[in-house]
ZAKE-81359 format. One record per residue (C-alpha): x, y, z; residue in one letter. Coordinates in steps of 0.2 Angstrom, whole numbers, padded with zeros to 4 digits, always signed. Layout:
XYZA/...
This chain:
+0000+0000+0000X/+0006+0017-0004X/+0005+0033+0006X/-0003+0050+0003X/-0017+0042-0003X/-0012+0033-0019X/-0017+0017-0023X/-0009+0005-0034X/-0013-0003-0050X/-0017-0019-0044X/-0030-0011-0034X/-0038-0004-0049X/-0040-0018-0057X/-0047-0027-0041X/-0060-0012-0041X/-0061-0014-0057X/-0066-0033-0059X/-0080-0031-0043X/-0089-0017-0051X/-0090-0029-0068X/-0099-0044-0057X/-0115-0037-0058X/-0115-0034-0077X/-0108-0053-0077X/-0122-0063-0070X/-0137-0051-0076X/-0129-0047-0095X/-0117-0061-0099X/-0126-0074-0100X/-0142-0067-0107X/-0135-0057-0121X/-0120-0071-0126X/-0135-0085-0128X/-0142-0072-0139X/-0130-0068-0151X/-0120-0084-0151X/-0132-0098-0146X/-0123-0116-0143X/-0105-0102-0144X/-0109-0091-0130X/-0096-0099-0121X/-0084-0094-0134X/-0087-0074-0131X/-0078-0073-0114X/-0063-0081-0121X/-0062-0070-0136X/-0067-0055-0124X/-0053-0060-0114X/-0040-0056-0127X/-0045-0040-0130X/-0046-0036-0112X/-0028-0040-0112X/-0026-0028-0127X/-0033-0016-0119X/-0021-0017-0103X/-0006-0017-0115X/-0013-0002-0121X/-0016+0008-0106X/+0001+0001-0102X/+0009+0009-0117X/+0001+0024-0115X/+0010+0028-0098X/+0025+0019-0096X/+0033+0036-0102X/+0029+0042-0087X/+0024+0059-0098X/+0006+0057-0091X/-0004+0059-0073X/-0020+0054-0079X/-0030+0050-0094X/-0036+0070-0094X/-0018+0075-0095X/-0016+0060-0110X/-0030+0068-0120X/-0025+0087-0119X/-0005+0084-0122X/-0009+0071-0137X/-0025+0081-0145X/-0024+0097-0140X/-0033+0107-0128X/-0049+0110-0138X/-0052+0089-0144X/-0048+0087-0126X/-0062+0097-0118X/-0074+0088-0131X/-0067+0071-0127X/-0069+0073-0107X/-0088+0078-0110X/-0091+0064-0122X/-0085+0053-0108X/-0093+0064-0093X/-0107+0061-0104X/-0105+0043-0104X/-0098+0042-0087X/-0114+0051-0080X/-0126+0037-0091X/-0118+0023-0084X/-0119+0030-0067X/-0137+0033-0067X/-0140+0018-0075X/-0132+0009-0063X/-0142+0018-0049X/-0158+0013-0056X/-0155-0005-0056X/-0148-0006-0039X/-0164+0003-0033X/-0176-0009-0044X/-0170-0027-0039X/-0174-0028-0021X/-0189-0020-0026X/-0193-0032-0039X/-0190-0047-0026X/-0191-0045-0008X/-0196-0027-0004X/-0211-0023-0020X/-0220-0011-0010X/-0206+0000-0004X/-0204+0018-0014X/-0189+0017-0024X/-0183+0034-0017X/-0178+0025+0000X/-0167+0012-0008X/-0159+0027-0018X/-0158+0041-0005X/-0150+0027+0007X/-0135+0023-0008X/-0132+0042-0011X/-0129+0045+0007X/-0117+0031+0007X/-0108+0037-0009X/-0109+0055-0003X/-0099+0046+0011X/-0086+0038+0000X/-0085+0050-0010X/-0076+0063+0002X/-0067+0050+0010X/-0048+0042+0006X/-0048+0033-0011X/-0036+0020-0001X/-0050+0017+0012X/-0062+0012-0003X/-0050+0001-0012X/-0048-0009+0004X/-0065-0013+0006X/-0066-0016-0014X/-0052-0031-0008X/-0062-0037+0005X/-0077-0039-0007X/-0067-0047-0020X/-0062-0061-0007X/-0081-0063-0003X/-0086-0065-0020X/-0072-0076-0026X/-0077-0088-0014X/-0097-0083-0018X/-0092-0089-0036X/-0083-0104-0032X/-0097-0113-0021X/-0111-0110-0033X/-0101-0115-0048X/-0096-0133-0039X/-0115-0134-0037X/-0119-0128-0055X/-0106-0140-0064X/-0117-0155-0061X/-0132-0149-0071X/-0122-0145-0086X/-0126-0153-0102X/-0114-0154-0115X/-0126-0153-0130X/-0132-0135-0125X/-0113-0129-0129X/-0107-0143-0142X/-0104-0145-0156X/-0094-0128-0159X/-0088-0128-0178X/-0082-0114-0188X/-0098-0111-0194X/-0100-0104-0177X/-0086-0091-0178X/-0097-0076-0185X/-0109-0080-0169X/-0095-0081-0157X/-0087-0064-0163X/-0106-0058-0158X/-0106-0065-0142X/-0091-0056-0135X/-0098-0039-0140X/-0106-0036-0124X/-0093-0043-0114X/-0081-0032-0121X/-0091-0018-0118X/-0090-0021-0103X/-0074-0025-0099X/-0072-0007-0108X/-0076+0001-0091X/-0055-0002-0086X/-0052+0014-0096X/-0061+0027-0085X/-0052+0021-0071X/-0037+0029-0078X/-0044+0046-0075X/-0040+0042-0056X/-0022+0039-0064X/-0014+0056-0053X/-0020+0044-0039X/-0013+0028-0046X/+0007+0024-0040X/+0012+0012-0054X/-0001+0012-0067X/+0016+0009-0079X/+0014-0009-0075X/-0005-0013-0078X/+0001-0025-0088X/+0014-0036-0077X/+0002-0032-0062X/-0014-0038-0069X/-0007-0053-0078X/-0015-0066-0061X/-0032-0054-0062X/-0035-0056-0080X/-0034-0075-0079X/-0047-0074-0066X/-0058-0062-0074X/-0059-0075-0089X/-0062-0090-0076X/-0076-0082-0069X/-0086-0071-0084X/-0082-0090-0094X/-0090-0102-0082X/-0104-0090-0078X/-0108-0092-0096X/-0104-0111-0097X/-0114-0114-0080X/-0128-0104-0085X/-0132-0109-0104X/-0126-0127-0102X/-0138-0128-0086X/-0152-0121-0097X/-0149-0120-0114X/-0144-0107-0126X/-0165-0103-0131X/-0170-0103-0112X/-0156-0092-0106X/-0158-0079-0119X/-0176-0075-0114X/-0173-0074-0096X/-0168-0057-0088X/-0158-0067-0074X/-0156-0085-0078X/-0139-0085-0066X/-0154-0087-0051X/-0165-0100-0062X/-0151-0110-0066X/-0146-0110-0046X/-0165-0118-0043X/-0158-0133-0053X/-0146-0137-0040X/-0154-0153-0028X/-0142-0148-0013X/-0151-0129-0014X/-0168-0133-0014X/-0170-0119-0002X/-0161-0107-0013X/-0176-0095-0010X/-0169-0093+0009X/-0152-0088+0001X/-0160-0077-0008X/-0158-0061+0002X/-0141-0067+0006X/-0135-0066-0011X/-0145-0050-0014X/-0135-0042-0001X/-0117-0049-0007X/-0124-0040-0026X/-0129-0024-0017X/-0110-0021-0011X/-0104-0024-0028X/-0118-0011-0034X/-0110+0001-0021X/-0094-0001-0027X/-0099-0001-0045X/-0108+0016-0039X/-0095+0025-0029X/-0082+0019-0043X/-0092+0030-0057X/-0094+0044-0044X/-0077+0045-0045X/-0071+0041-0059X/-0086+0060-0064X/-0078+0069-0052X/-0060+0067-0059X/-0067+0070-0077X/-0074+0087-0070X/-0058+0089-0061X/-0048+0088-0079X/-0060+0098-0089X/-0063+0114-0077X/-0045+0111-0069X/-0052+0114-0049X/-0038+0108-0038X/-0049+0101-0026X/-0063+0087-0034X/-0070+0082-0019X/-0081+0099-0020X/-0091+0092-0037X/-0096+0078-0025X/-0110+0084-0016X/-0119+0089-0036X/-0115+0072-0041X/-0124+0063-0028X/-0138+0076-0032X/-0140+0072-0049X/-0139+0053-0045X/-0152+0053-0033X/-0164+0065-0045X/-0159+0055-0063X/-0161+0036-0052X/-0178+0039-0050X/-0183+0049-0068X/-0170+0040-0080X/-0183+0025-0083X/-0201+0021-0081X/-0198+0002-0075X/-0186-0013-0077X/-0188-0015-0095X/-0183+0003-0100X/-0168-0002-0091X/-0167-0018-0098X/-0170-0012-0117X/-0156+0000-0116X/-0143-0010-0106X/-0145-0024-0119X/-0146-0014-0136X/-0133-0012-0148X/-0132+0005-0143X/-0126+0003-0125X/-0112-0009-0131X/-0105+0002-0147X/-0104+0016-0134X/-0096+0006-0122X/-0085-0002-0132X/-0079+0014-0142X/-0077+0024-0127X/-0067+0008-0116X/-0056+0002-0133X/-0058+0012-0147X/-0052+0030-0139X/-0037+0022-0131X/-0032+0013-0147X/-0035+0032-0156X/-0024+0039-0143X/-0009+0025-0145X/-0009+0028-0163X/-0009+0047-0161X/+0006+0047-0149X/+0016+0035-0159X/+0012+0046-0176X/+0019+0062-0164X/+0032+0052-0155X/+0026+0057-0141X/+0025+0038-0132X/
């Protein structure tokens, strides 16, 4: 651990795979049955890689050492006037996503165990406790992002030893190469969501060795693939690729199957608990991650100030961005949501690479 506040890289990318577990069990496996049926399985492993180009990327971009954060990358590589547009594209983005994310923390107890309780309660009670983070020591959060990535390791492993018994092999097999075109679907929304690395680097004046993304997230890349890949294989070759990709959350339906938790309903609230602390995280992270955007593009010394109008505007657009569950839905599983994911997480970061090796600037 480093002092004055900095945290290191590794700890980014620990934040960084907690706040992509929710989007693992609710998207994954829904969306890959979708788009590459009896190859969903195959879109993790090809999302994998590019998650890994992506690090060597990031990597490349600040090993000079030139850069404190991915503000300071767009205005000394574009300019100061492509950079401003760039930090409110991604303020814009940033914002979406934070809202977003809001709003289904807020619907899913509601839609289980708490159906007659205003959605303002479950949202004022997160915005108190990111208004809390918020103007608190980043170190102090990326220890408690540690202590839920042990939790959920262990979450993950116990359910998949249960789940690997109901899998049939004919809902993932026979892959051929007339499954290729389907498989390359199939990792487009988990590489939209593995895009969410790059907006962690607008923290980078607060990261100690973000040089070494590369050689320090060699382990957490491997289990990042382990988990988003036997999420997938569990859940489709439990339930098949046509079943899965009509369920909203088939991770739960394909948990009923399991004989030794026949009482899964009691584990229910449990487990609804462990995903509400990865929502938290999730939340706080993109709180953040906006208030160092707005930090780069009005140049304030002290962020922490922009902290109290985020929470604001998170509690105002959680309850008016969407009508219901399927608003939500709709838009988190569109086409839409993962080209704007995926050009904002891979594509500007592969633009900037290129634009700094063409001015020799990296």
């Amino acid at each position: 651990m480093t002092k004055n506040n900095k945290i290191s890289v590794r700890q980014i990318f620990i934040m960084f795979i907690v706040i992509t577990l929710s989007p693992t069990i609710r998207v994954f496996p829904t969306s890959c049955a979708q788009f590459g049926k009896t190859a969903a399985w195959v879109g993790p492993i090809i999302a994998t890689a590019c998650l890994v180009l992506l690090t060597c990327v990031l990597t490349a971009i600040f090993k000079s050492g030139k850069f404190r954060d991915l503000g300071d990358v767009f205005e000394k590589l574009t300019g100061k006037v492509v950079s401003k547009v760039l930090l409110t594209l991604y303020l814009l983005w940033a914002t979406l996503l934070f809202l977003l994310y809001i709003r289904y923390y807020a619907e899913r107890p509601m839609s289980t165990i708490f159906p007659y309780v205003n959605i303002r309660y479950f949202i004022v009670s997160m915005m108190i406790l990111v208004f809390i983070a918020a103007h608190g020591r980043l170190e102090a959060f990326a220890r408690l992002a540690e202590i839920a990535f042990i939790i959920f390791i262990v979450t993950f492993l116990i359910f998949f030893v249960f789940l690997i018994p109901t899998i049939k092999p004919r809902n993932m097999l026979p892959v051929t190469y007339l499954d290729a075109f389907p498989a390359l679907k199939s990792a487009f929304p988990v590489v939209s969501i593995f895009g969410y690395l790059t907006p962690f680097f607008f923290l980078g004046a607060q990261i100690s060795d973000k040089e070494k993304l590369f050689l320090k997230s060699k382990k957490l890349v491997i289990f990042l693939f382990i988990i988003s890949t036997m999420t997938v294989v569990c859940v489709v070759g439990s339930l098949g690729y046509r079943t899965t990709g009509r369920m909203p959350m088939p991770f739960f339906s394909a948990m009923k199957l399991v004989n030794v938790l026949q009482s899964f309903d009691r584990l229910e609230t449990a487990v609804l608990a462990i995903w509400v602390v990865a929502d938290f995280i999730l939340i706080v992270a993109f709180a953040l991650i906006i208030v160092n955007i707005l930090k780069s593009l009005f140049r304030v010394t002290e962020p922490k100030h922009y902290a109290t109008p985020v929470v604001f505007l998170g509690y105002i657009g959680g309850i008016y961005l969407a009508v219901g569950r399927f608003e939500l839905e709709a838009y988190s599983s569109s086409i839409l949501c993962y080209t704007l994911n995926t050009v904002f997480g891979f594509g500007v970061p592969l633009a900037l690479l290129g634009i700094g090796k063409l001015r020799k600037l990296l």
